[in-house]
N, CA and C of each residue as an Amber inpcrd file, in Angstrom:
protein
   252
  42.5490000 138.4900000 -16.9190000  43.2160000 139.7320000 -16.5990000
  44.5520000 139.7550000 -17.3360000  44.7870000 140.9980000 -17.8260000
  46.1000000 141.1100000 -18.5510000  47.5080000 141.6020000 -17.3010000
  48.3950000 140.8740000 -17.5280000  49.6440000 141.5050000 -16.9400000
  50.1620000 143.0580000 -17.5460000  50.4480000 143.7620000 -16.2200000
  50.6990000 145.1420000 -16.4740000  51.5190000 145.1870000 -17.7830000
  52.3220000 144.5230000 -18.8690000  53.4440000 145.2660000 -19.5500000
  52.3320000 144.3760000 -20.7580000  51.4240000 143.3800000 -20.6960000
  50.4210000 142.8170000 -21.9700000  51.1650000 141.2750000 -22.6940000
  51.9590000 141.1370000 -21.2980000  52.8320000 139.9070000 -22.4970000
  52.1470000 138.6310000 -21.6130000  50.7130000 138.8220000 -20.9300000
  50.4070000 137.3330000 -20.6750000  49.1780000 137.9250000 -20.3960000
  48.2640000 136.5980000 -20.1550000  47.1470000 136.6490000 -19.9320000
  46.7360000 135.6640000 -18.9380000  46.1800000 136.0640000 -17.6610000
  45.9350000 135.0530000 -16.7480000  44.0060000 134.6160000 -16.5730000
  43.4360000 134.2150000 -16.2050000  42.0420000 133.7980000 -16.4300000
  42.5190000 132.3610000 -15.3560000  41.0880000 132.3760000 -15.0760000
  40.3210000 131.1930000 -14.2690000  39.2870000 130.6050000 -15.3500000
  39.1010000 129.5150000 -14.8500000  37.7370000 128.5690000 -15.9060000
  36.8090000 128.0920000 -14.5740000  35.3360000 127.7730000 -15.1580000
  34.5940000 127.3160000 -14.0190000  34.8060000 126.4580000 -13.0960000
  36.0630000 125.8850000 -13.2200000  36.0360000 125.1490000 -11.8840000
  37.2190000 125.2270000 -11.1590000  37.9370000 126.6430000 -11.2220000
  38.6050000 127.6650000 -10.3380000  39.7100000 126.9370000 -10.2900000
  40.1620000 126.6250000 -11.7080000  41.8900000 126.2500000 -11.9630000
  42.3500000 127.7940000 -12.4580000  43.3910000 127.9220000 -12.2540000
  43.8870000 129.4220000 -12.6350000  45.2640000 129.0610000 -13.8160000
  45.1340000 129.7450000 -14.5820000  46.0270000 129.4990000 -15.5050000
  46.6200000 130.5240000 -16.1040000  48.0340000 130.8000000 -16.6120000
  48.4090000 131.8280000 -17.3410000  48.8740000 131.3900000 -18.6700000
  48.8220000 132.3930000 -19.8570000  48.9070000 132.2040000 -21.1140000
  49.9220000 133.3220000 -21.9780000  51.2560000 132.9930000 -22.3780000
  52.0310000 134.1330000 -22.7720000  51.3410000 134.3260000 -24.3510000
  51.1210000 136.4980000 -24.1490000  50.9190000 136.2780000 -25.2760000
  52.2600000 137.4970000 -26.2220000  52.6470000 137.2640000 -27.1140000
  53.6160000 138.1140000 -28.1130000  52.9130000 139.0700000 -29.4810000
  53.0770000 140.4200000 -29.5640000  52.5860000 140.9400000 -30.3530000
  53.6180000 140.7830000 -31.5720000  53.2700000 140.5660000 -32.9260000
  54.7340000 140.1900000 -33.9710000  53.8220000 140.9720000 -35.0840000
  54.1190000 142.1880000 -34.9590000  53.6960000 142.9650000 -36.6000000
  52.1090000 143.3790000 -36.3130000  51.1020000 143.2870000 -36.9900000
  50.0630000 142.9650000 -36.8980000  49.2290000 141.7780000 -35.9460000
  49.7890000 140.6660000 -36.2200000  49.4020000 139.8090000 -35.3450000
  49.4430000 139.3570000 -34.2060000  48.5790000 138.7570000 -33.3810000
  48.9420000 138.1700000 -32.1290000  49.1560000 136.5610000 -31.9860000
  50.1360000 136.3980000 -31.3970000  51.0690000 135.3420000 -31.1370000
  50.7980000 134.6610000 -29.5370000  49.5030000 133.6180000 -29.5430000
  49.2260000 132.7960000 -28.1220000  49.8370000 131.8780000 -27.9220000
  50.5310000 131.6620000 -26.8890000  51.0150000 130.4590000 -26.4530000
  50.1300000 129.5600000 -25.8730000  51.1730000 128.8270000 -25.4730000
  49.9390000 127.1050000 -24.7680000  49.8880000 127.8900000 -22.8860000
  48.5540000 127.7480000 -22.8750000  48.2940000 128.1480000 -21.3190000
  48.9970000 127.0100000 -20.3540000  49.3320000 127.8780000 -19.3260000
  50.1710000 127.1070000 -18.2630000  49.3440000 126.7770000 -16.9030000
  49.0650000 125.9340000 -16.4230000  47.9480000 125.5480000 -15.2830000
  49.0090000 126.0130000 -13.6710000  48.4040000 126.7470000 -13.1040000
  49.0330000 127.6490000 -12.1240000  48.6420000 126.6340000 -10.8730000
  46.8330000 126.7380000 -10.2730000  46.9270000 126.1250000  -9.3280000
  45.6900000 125.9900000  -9.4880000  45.2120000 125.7470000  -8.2110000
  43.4820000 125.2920000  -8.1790000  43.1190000 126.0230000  -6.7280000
  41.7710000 126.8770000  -6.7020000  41.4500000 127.6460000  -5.7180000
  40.0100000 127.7660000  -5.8060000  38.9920000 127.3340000  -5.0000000
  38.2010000 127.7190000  -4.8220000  37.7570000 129.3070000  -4.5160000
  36.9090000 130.1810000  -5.3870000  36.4290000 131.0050000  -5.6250000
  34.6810000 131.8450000  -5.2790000  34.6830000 132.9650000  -4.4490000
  32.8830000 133.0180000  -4.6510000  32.9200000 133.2570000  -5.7020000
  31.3820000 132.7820000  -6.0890000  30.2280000 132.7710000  -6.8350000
  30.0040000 134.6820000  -7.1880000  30.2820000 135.3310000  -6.4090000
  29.5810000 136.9630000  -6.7370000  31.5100000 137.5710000  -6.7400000
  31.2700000 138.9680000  -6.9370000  32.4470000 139.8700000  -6.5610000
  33.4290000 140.0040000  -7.4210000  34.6220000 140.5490000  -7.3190000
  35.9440000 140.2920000  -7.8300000  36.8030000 139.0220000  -7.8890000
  36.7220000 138.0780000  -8.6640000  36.9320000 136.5960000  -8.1980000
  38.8940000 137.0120000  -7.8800000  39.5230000 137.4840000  -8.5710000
  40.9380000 137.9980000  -8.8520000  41.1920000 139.4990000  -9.7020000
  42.3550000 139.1130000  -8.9310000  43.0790000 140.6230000  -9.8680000
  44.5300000 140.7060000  -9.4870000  45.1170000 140.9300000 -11.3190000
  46.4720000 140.3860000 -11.1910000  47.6940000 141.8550000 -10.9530000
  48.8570000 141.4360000  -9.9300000  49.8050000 143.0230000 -10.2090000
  50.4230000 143.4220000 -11.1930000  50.3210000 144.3300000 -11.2950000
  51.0170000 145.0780000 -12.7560000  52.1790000 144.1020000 -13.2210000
  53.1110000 143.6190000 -12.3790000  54.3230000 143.0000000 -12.9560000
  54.1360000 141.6080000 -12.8830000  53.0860000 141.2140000 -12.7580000
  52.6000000 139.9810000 -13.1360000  53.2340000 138.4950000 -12.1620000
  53.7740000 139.1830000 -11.2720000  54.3200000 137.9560000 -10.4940000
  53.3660000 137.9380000  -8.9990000  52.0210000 138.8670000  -8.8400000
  51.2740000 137.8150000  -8.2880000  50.0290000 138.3840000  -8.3900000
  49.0160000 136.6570000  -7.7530000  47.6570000 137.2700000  -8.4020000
  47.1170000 137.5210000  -7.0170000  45.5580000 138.4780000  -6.5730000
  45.5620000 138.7300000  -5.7910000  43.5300000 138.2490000  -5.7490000
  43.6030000 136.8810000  -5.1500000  42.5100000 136.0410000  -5.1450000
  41.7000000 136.3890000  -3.6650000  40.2640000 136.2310000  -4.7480000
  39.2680000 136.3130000  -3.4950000  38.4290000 134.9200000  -2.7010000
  39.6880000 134.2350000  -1.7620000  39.6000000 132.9600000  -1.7720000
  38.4130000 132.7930000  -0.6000000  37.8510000 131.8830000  -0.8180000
  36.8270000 131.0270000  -0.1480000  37.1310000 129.4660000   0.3300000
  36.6190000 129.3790000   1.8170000  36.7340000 127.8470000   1.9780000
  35.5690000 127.1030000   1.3060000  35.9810000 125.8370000   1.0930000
  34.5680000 125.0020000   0.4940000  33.6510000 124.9630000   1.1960000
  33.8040000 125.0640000   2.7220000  32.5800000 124.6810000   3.2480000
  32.1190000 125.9400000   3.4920000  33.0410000 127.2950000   3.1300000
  32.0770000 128.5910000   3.4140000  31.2550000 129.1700000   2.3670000
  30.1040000 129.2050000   2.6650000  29.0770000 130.0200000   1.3150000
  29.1890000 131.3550000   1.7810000  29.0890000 132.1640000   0.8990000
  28.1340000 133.9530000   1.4690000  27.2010000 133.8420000   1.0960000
  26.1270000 134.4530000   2.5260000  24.8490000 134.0580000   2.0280000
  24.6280000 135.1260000   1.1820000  23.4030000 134.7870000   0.3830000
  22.7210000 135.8350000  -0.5720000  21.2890000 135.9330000  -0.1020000
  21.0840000 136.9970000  -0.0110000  19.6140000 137.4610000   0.2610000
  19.0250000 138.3560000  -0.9670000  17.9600000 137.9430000  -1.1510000
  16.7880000 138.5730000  -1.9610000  15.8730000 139.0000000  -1.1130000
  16.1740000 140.9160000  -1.5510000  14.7320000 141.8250000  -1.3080000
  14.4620000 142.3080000  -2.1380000  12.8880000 142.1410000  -1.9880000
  11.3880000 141.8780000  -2.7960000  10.9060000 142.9330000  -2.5660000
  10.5930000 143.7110000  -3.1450000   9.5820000 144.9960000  -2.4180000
  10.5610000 146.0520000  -1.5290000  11.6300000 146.1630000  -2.3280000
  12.3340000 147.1600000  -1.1640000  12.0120000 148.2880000  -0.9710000
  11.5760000 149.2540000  -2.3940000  10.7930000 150.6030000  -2.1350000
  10.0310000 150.8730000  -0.4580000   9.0310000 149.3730000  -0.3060000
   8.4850000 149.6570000   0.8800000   9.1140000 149.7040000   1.9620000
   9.8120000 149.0820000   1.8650000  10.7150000 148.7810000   2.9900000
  11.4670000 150.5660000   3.3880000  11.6620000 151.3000000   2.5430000
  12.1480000 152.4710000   2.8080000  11.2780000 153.3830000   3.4380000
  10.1200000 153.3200000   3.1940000   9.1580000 154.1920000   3.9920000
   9.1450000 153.4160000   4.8700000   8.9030000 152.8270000   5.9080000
   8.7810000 152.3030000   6.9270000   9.9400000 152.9820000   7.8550000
């Protein structure tokens, strides 16, 4: 996710370290810095994992305990299920 004004870039990696990365526009080019390791948060698997505020001073996480799953259900044949 980009910070509201574009001068950073925040992202998670698969194993729900969160990190931010300043970036600088100079002419044509773009100018990345070295990513900064924020924290560590377990994350679901489905949904909006985050989403950052415009002014970039906070992120707004869709946190999960480890030992909580959401279940997922699979329906098979749902058409039928509507006539019924």
């Amino acid at each position: 996710m980009w910070r509201g004004d574009g001068k950073e870039l925040l992202y998670a990696n698969i194993s729900d370290d969160f990190f931010a990365c300043p970036v600088n526009m100079k002419a044509s080019e773009i100018e990345v810095g070295t990513p900064q390791h924020l924290f560590l948060t377990p994350m679901p698997a489905v949904g909006t994992p985050f989403d950052v505020l415009s002014d970039g001073k906070r992120l707004l996480v869709n946190h999960t305990g480890e030992e909580a799953q959401a279940p997922l259900q699979l329906v098979t044949n749902w058409p039928a299920e509507l006539k019924k």
